[in-house]
C-alpha positions as CSV (number, residue, x, y, z in Angstrom):
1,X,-15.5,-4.5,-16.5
2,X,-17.5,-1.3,-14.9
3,X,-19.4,1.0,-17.0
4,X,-18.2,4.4,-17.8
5,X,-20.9,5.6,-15.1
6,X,-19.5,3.2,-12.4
7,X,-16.4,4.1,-12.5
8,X,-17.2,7.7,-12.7
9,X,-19.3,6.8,-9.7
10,X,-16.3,5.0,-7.9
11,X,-13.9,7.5,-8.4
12,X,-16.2,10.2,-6.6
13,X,-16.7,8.3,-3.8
14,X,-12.7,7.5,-3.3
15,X,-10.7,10.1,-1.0
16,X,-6.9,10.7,-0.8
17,X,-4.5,10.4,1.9
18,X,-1.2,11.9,1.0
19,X,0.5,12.0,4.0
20,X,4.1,10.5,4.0
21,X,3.7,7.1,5.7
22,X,6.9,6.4,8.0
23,X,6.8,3.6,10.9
24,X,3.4,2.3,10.0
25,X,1.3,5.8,10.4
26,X,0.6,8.5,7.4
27,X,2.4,11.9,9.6
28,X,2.8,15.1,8.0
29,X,6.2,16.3,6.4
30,X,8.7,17.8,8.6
31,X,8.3,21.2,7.0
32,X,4.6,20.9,6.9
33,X,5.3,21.8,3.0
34,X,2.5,20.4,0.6
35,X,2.1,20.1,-3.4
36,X,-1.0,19.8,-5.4
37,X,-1.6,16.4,-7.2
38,X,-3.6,17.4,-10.3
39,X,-5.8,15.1,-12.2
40,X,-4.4,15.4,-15.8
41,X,-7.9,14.8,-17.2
42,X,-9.9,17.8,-15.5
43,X,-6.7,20.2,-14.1
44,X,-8.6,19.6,-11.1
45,X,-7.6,19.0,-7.6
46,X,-6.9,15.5,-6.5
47,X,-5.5,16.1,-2.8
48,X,-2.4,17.9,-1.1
49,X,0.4,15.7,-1.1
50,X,3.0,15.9,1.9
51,X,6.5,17.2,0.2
52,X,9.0,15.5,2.1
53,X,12.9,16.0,2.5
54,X,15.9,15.5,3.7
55,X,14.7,15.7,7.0
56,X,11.9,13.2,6.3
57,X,14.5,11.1,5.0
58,X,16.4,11.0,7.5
59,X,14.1,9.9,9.9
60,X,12.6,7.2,7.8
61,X,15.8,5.0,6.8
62,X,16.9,5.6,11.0
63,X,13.7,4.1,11.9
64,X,14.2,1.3,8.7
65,X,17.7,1.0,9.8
66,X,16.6,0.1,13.7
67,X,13.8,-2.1,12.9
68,X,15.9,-4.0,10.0
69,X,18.8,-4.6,12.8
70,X,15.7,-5.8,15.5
71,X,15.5,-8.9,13.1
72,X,11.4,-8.4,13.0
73,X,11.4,-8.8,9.5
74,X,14.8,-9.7,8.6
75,X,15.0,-12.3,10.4
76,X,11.6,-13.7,10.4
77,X,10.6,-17.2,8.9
78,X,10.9,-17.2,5.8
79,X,7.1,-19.2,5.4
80,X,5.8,-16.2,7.8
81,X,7.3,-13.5,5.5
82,X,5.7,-15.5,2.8
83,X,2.5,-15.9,4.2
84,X,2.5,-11.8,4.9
85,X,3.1,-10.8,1.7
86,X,0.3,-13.1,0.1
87,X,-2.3,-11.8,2.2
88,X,-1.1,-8.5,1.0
89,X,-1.7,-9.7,-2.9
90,X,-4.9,-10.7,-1.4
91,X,-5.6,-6.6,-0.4
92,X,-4.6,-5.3,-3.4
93,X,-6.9,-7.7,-4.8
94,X,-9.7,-7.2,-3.2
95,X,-9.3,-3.2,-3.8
96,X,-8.2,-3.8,-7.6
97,X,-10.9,-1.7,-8.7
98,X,-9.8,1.4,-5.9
99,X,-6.3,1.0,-7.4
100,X,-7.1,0.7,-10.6
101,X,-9.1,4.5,-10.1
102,X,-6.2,5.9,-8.1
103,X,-3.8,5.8,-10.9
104,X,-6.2,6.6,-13.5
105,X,-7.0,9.8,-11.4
106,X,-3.4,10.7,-10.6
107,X,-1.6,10.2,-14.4
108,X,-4.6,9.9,-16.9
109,X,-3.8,5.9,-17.3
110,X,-6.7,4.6,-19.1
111,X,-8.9,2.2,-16.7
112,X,-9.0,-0.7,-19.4
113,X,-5.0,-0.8,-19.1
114,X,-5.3,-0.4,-15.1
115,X,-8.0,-3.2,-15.5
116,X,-5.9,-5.8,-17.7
117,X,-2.8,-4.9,-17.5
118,X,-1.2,-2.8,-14.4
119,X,-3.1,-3.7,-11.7
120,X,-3.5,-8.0,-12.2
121,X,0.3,-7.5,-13.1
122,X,1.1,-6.2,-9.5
123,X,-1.2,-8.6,-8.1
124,X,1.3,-11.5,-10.0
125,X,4.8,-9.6,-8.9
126,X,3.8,-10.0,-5.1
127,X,2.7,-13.4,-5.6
128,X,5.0,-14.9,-7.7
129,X,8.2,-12.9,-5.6
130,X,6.8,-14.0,-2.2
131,X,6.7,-17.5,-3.6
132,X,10.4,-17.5,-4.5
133,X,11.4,-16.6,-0.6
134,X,11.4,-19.8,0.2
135,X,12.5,-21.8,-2.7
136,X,15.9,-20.0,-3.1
137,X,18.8,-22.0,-2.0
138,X,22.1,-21.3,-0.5
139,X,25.5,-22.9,-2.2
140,X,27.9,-25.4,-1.3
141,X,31.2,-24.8,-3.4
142,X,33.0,-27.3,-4.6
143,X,36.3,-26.9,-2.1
144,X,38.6,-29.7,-0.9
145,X,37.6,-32.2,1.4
146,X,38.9,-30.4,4.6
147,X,36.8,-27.7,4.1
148,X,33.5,-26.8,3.9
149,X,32.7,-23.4,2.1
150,X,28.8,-22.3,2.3
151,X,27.5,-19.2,0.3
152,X,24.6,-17.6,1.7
153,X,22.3,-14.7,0.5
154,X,21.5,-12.4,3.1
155,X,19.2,-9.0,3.1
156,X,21.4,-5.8,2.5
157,X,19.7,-3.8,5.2
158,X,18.1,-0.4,4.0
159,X,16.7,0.0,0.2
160,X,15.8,3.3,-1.4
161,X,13.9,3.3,-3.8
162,X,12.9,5.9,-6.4
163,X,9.8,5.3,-9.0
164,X,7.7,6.9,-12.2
165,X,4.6,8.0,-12.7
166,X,4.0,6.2,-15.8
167,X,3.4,3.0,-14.2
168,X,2.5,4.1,-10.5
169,X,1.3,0.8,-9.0
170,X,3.3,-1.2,-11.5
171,X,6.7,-0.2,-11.2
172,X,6.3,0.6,-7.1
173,X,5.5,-3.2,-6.9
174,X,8.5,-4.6,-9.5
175,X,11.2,-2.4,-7.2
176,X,9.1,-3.3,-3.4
177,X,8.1,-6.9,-4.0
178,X,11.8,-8.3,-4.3
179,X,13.7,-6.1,-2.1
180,X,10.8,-6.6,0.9
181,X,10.7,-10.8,0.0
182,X,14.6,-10.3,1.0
183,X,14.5,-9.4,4.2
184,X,15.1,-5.5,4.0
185,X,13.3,-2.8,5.1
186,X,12.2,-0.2,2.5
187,X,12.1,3.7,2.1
188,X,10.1,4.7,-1.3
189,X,9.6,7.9,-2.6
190,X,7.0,7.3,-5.8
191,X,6.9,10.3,-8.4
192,X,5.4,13.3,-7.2
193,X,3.4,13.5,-10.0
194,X,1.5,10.1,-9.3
195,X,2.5,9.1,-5.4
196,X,-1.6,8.2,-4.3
197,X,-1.1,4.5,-5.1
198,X,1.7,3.8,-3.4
199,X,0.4,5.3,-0.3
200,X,-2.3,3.3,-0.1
201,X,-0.2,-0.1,-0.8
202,X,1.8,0.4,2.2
203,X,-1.5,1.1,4.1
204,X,-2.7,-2.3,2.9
205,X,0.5,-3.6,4.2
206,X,0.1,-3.0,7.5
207,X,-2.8,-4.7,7.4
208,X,-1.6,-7.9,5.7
209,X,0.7,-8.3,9.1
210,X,3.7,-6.2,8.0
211,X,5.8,-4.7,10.9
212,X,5.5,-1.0,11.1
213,X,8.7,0.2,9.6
214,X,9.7,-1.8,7.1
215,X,8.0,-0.2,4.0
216,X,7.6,3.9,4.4
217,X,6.8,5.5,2.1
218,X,7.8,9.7,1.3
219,X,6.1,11.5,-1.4
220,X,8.5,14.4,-2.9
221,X,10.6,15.6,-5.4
222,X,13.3,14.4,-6.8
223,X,16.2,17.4,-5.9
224,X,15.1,17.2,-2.3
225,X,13.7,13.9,-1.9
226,X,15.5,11.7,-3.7
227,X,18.5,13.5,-3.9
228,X,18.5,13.1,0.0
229,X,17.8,9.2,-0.4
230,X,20.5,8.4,-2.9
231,X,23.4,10.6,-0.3
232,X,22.4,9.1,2.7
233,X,25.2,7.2,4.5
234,X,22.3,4.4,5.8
235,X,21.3,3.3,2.4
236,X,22.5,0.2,1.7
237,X,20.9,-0.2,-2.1
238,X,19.2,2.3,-4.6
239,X,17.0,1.4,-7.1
240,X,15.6,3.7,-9.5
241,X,13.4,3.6,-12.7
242,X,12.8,6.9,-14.6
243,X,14.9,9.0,-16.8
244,X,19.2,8.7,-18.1
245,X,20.0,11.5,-17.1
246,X,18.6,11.2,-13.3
247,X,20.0,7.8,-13.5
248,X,23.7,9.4,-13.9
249,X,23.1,11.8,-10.9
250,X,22.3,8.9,-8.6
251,X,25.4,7.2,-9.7
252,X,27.3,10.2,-8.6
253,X,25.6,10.8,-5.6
254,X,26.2,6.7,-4.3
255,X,29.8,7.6,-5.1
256,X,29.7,10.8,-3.0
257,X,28.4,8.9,0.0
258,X,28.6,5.3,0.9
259,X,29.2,3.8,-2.7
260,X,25.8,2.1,-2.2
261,X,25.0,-0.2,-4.9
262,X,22.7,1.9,-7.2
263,X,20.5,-0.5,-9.8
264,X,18.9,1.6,-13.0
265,X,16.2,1.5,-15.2
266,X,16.6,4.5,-17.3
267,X,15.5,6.2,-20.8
268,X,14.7,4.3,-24.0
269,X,14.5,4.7,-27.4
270,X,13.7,1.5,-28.5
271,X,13.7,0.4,-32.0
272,X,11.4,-1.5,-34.3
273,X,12.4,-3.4,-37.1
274,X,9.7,-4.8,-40.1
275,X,11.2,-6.9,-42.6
276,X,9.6,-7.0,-46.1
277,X,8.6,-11.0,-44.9
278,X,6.9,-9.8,-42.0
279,X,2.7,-10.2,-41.5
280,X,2.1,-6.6,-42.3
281,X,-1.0,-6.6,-40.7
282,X,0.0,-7.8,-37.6
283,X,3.3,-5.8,-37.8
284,X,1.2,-2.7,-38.0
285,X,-1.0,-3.9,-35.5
286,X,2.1,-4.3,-32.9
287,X,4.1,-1.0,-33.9
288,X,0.8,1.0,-33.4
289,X,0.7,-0.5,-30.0
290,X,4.4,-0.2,-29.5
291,X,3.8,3.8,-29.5
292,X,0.6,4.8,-28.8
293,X,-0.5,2.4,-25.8
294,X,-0.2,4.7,-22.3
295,X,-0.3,7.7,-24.8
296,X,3.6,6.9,-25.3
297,X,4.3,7.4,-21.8
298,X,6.2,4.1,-22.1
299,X,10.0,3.6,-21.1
300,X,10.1,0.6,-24.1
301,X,8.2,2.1,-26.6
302,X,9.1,1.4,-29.9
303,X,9.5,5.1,-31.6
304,X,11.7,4.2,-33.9
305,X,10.1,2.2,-36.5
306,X,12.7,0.9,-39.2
307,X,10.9,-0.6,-42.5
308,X,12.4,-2.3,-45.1
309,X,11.9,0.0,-48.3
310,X,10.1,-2.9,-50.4
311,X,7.4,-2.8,-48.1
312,X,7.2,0.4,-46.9
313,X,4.1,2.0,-48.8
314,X,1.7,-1.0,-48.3
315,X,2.8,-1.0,-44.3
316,X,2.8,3.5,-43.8
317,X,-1.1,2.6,-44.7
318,X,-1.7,-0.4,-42.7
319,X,0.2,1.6,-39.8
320,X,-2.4,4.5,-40.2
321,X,-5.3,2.2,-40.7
322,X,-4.6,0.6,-37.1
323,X,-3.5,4.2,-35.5
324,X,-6.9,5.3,-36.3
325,X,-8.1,2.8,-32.9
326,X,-6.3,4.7,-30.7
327,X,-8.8,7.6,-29.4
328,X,-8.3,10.5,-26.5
329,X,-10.4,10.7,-24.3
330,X,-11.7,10.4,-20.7
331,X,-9.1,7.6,-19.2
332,X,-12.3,6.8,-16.8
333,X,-14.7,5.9,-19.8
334,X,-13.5,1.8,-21.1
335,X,-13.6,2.8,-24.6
336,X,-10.9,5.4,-24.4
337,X,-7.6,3.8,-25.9
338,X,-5.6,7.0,-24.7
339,X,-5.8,9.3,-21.9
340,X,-4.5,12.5,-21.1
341,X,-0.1,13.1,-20.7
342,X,0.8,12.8,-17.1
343,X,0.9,17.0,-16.9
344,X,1.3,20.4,-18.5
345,X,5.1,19.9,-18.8
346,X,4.8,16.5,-20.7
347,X,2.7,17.9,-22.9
348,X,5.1,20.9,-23.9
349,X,7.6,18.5,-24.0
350,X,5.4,16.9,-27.3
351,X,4.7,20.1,-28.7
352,X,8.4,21.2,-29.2
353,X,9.7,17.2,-30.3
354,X,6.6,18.0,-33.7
355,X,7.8,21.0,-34.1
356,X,11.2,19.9,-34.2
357,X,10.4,17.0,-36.4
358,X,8.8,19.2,-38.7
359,X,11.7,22.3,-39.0
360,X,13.9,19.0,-39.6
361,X,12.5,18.0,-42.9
362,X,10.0,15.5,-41.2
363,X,6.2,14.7,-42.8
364,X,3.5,14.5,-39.9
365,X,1.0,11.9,-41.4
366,X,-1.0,11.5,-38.8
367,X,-1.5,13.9,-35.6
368,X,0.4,16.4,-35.3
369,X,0.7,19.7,-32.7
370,X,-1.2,19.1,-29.7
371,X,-4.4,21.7,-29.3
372,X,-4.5,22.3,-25.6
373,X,-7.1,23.5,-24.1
374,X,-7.0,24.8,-21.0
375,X,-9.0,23.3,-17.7
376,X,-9.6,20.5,-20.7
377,X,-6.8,18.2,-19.8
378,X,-3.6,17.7,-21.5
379,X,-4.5,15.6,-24.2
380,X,-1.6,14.8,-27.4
381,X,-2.4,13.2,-30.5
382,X,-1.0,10.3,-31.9
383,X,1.5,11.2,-34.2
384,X,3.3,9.3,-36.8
385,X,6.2,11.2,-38.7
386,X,7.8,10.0,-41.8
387,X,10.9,11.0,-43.9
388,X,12.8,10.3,-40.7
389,X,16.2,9.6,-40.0
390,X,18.6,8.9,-37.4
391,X,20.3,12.7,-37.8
392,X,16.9,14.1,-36.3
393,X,16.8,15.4,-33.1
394,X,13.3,13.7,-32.4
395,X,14.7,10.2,-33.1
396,X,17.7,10.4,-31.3
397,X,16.2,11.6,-28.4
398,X,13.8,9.9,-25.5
399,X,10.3,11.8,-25.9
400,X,8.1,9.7,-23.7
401,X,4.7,10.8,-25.7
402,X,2.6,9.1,-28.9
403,X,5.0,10.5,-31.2
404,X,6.9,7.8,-34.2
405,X,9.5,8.5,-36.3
406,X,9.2,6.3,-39.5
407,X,12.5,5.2,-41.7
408,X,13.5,2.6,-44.0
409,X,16.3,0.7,-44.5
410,X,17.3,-1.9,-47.3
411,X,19.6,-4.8,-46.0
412,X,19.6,-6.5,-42.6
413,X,23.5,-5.3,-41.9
414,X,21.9,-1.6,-42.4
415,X,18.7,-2.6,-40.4
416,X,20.8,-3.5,-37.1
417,X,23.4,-0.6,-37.9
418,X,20.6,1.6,-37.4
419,X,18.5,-0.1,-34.3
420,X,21.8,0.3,-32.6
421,X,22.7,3.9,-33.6
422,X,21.5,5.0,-30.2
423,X,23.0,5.6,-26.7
424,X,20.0,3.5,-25.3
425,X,19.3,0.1,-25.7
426,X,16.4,-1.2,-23.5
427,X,14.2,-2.5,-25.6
428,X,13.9,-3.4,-29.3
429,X,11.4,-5.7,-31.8
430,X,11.9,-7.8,-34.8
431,X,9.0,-8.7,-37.4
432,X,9.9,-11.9,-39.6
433,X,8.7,-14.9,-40.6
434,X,12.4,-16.0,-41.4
435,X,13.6,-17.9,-38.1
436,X,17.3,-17.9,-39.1
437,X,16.9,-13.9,-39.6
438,X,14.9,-13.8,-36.0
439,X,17.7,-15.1,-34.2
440,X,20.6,-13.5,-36.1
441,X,19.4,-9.7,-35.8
442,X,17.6,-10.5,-32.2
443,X,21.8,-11.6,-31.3
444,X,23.0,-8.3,-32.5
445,X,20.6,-5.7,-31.7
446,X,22.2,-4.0,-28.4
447,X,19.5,-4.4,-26.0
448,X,18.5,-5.7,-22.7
449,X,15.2,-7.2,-24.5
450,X,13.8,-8.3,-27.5
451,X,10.4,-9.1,-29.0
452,X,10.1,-11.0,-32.1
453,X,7.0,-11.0,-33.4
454,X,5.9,-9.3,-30.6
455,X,6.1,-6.1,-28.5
456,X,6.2,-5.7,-24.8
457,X,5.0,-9.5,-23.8
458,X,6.7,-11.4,-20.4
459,X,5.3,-12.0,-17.2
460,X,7.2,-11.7,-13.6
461,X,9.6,-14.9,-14.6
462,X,11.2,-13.3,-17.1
463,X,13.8,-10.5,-16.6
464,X,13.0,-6.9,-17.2
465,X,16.2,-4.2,-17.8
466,X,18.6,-2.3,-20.3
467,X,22.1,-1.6,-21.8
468,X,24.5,1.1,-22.4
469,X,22.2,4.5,-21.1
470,X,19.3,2.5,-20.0
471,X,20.9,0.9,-17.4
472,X,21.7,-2.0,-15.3
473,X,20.5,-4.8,-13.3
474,X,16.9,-6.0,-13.6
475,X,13.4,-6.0,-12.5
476,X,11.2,-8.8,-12.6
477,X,12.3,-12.9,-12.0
478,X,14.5,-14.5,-10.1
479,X,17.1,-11.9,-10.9
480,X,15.7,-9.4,-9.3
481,X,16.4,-10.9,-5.8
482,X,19.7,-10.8,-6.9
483,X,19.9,-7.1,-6.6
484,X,18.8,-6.8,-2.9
485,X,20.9,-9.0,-1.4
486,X,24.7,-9.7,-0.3
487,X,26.8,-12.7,-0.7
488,X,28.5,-14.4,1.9
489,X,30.9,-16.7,1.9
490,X,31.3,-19.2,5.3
491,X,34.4,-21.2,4.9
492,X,34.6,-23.6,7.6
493,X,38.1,-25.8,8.2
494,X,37.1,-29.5,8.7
C-alpha cells in the first residue's frame, strides 16, 4: 500500500478524459453540453464531463446495433473473445493503482477499500466471466427418438446499461463483464456523479483487442440519458443498479417501447438480526461495518439493526466501542475509514433523515447532524440512533448514508416479522451460534441474500440480487450470463 504522500502525489499527476467514448474514440456530445465532476473531498474541479442525450444515444446503440449484426464480436471464437477480455484484466491490472485514484477522486471512496476491495474485485469479475465463455454448454432435451431438439444460448444483440456512483468501477464491471463474455455489444451510461472510471475501462478495452463499437460508453443524466437508453426501440436488454423508484420508471419505459427485458438492482434496507447467543463482539464488529463502510453509501447495508432485548445494553456499548474506528477524513490518506458523501445533495439527504429521526422520538448516541463546511468536503458522521422502530420514517425508508436505526425485539417469530416489515428485501444478516436457528430465520427472512455470521462476504461465483422493491435477476456467477442471452430451441425431425 502507497503512502498518504504517494497517492497524493499520483492523483496530481492523473488527468481526465470525459468525453463520451462511442465506436472506439472519446468525441464530444452532440450538443457540445458539459457538467462539472466535483471531487467531493475539496469541491474542487475534477474535469468537464460530456452530457450526452438522446441524440448521443441514438447514435451509439445504431453503431452497437451494426457492428453486433457484422458478427465481429458476436460471432467470434469463443477462445478469442476469451483471450481479449483477459488481456483486458491484465490492463486494469496493471493501472490498479490509476483506478483505484479515479474513483477515489470522483465519489470520496476511501483508497484502502479501492485498494482491497473494489478494484482486485473487478479484476476477478473479468476474469472469472471471461473464463465461463467457453465452459458453458448448450442442451440436448430429452425428446423421442425421431427427433433431435438442441437448446442453444445465443447473445441478445444490444445491452444498455445504467450504473451508480457508489461503486463506480465495481458495479460498471459486474453489469459489462457478463453481457460483453456473451456476445453483445454494450452502450453504458455510468452515474454522472462518478463516470471517469468507466471511461477509462473502455479505453483499456480497445487496447486489450476489443473491436471499436462494442463497449461505448455515454456519460449523462438519468432523464435525458438514460431515459433515452431504456425507450429506445434497438435495445434488446436493460440493466440497471441504483435506486426503487428509478427502477419502476425503467420498467415502464421497456413497456412503452420494445418490452426489452429490463434486469434491476434497486434500493435496500437491509436488516440485521443479533440474537442474545450471538459473539457480541464480533456481532458489533460486523454491524459497525454493515453501516458505516463506504460512509453508508452501500445498496446492502444493514441500517436496521434488530437486538434481542436480553442483550441489548452490553451490545449498544460494544456497537459504540467499534464505531469509534470509523474516522472522516481525506479518502486519499490509508488511515481514513470514511470519506466524504458522494455530493452536496447526499449529504442533505442525511441531514433531514437525523432530523427526522430525532422529531420521531429517536436517541442519536453517536454522531448526529452533519457540520458542513463549505469548500471542506461533504463529510457525515457516523450515526447510530436508538429507541427505533419500524413506524419511523428513517427506518422504513432507503437513506444511503452512515446512519443506524437500533431496535430490539424478544422472540425469533417477532425478530423475522420485523426484518421483513419492509418493501425491500436485498440483503439481510443473522448473528447466532445456534445452527438450527441460522437456518430457520436465514429460510424466512425475505431476501435475495443472507449473511450468517457475516456481512457482505461472496466472490464473483456466488449470485448477487434482491426481492420484492429491490429487484430481479442477478449480478455476479453463472447466473448472470443468464440475463444477456436468448434461448433457442432447434428441433430437428430425424
Amino acid at each position: 500500500m502507497k503512502t498518504y504522500s504517494e497517492w497524493q502525489a499520483l492523483s496530481e499527476s492523473l488527468t481526465f478524459n470525459g468525453q463520451a467514448f462511442i465506436n472506439g474514440q472519446f468525441q464530444p456530445a452532440v450538443s457540445g453540453e458539459t457538467f462539472p465532476s466535483i471531487n467531493p473531498t475539496t469541491e474542487q474541479l475534477l474535469t468537464d464531463v460530456a452530457s450526452c442525450d438522446a441524440a448521443d444515444v441514438n447514435i451509439a446503440v445504431a453503431n452497437a446495433r451494426e457492428v453486433f449484426k457484422s458478427g465481429v464480436w458476436s460471432e467470434m471464437h469463443p477462445r478469442q473473445r476469451k483471450q481479449i477480455i483477459l488481456k483486458w484484466a491484465d490492463l486494469i491490472e496493471q493501472h490498479k493503482d490509476e483506478f483505484a485514484v479515479l474513483d477515489t477522486l470522483d465519489m470520496g471512496k476511501s483508497i484502502s477499500e479501492m485498494v482491497n476491495i473494489d478494484v482486485p474485485d473487478a479484476i476477478d469479475c473479468f476474469r472469472w466471466t471471461a473464463e465461463c465463455i467457453d465452459k458453458v454448454y448448450g442442451e440436448i432435451a430429452p425428446t423421442g427418438n425421431d427427433t433431435l431438439a438442441m437448446i442453444h444460448h445465443e447473445p441478445v444483440g444490444v445491452v444498455g446499461a445504467i450504473t451508480p456512483w457508489n461503486y463506480p468501477l465495481l458495479m460498471v464491471s459486474w453489469k459489462i463483464a457478463p453481457a460483453l463474455a456473451a456476445g453483445n455489444c454494450v452502450v453504458l451510461k455510468p452515474s454522472e456523479k462518478a463516470p471517469l472510471s468507466a471511461l477509462r475501462l473502455a479505453e483499456l478495452a480497445i487496447e486489450a483487442g476489443m473491436p471499436a463499437g462494442v463497449l461505448n460508453v455515454l456519460p449523462g443524466f438519468g432523464h435525458t440519458a438514460g431515459k433515452a437508453l431504456a425507450l429506445h426501440m434497438d435495445v434488446n436488454v436493460l440493466a440497471f443498479t441504483g435506486s426503487t423508484r428509478v427502477a419502476g420508471m425503467l420498467m415502464a419505459y421497456a413497456g412503452e417501447s420494445n418490452m426489452k427485458r429490463v434486469w434491476l438492482e434497486a434500493g435496500g434496507k437491509s436488516p440485521n438480526l443479533v440474537f442474545a447467543d450471538a459473539d457480541i463482539k464480533k456481532a458489533a464488529a460486523g454491524a459497525a461495518s454493515a453501516i458505516f463502510a463506504n460512509q453508508g453509501e452501500v445498496c446492502i447495508a444493514c441500517s436496521r439493526l434488530y437486538v434481542e432485548k436480553s442483550i441489548k445494553e452490553e451490545f449498544v456499548a460494544a456497537l459504540i466501542e467499534e464505531a469509534a474506528r470509523f474516522r472522516t477524513g481525506d479518502p486519499l490518506d490509508p488511515a481514513t475509514t470514511m470519506g466524504p458523501m458522494v455530493d452536496g445533495t447526499q449529504l442533505a439527504t442525511v441531514e433531514r433523515y437525523v432530523r427526522s429521526a430525532q422529531e420521531e422520538g429517536g436517541n442519536v448516541l453517536v454522531g448526529g447532524l452533519p457540520e458542513y463546511e463549505e469548500g471542506k468536503g461533504f463529510f457525515a458522521k457516523p450515526t447510530i440512533i436508538d429507541n427505533a422502530h419500524n413506524g419511523m420514517t428513517f427506518v422504513k425508508e432507503e437513506i444511503f448514508g452512515p446512519v443506524l436505526a437500533v431496535c430490539e425485539f424478544e422472540t425469533e417469530e417477532e425478530a423475522i416479522e420485523l426484518a421483513n416489515d419492509s418493501i425491500y428485501g436485498l440483503g439481510a444478516a443473522v448473528w447466532t451460534q445456534n445452527l438450527s436457528r441460522a437456518h430457520r430465520v436465514s429460510r424466512k427472512i425475505e431476501s435475495g441474500m443472507v449473511w450468517v455470521n457475516t456481512w457482505g462476504e461472496g466472490d464473483t461465483t456466488v449470485p448477487f440480487g434482491g426481492v420484492k422493491a429491490s429487484g430481479n435477476g442477478r449480478d455476479k456467477s453463472l447466473h448472470a450470463l443468464e440475463k444477456y442471452t436468448d434461448i433457442k430451441n432447434v428441433l430437428i425431425r430425424l
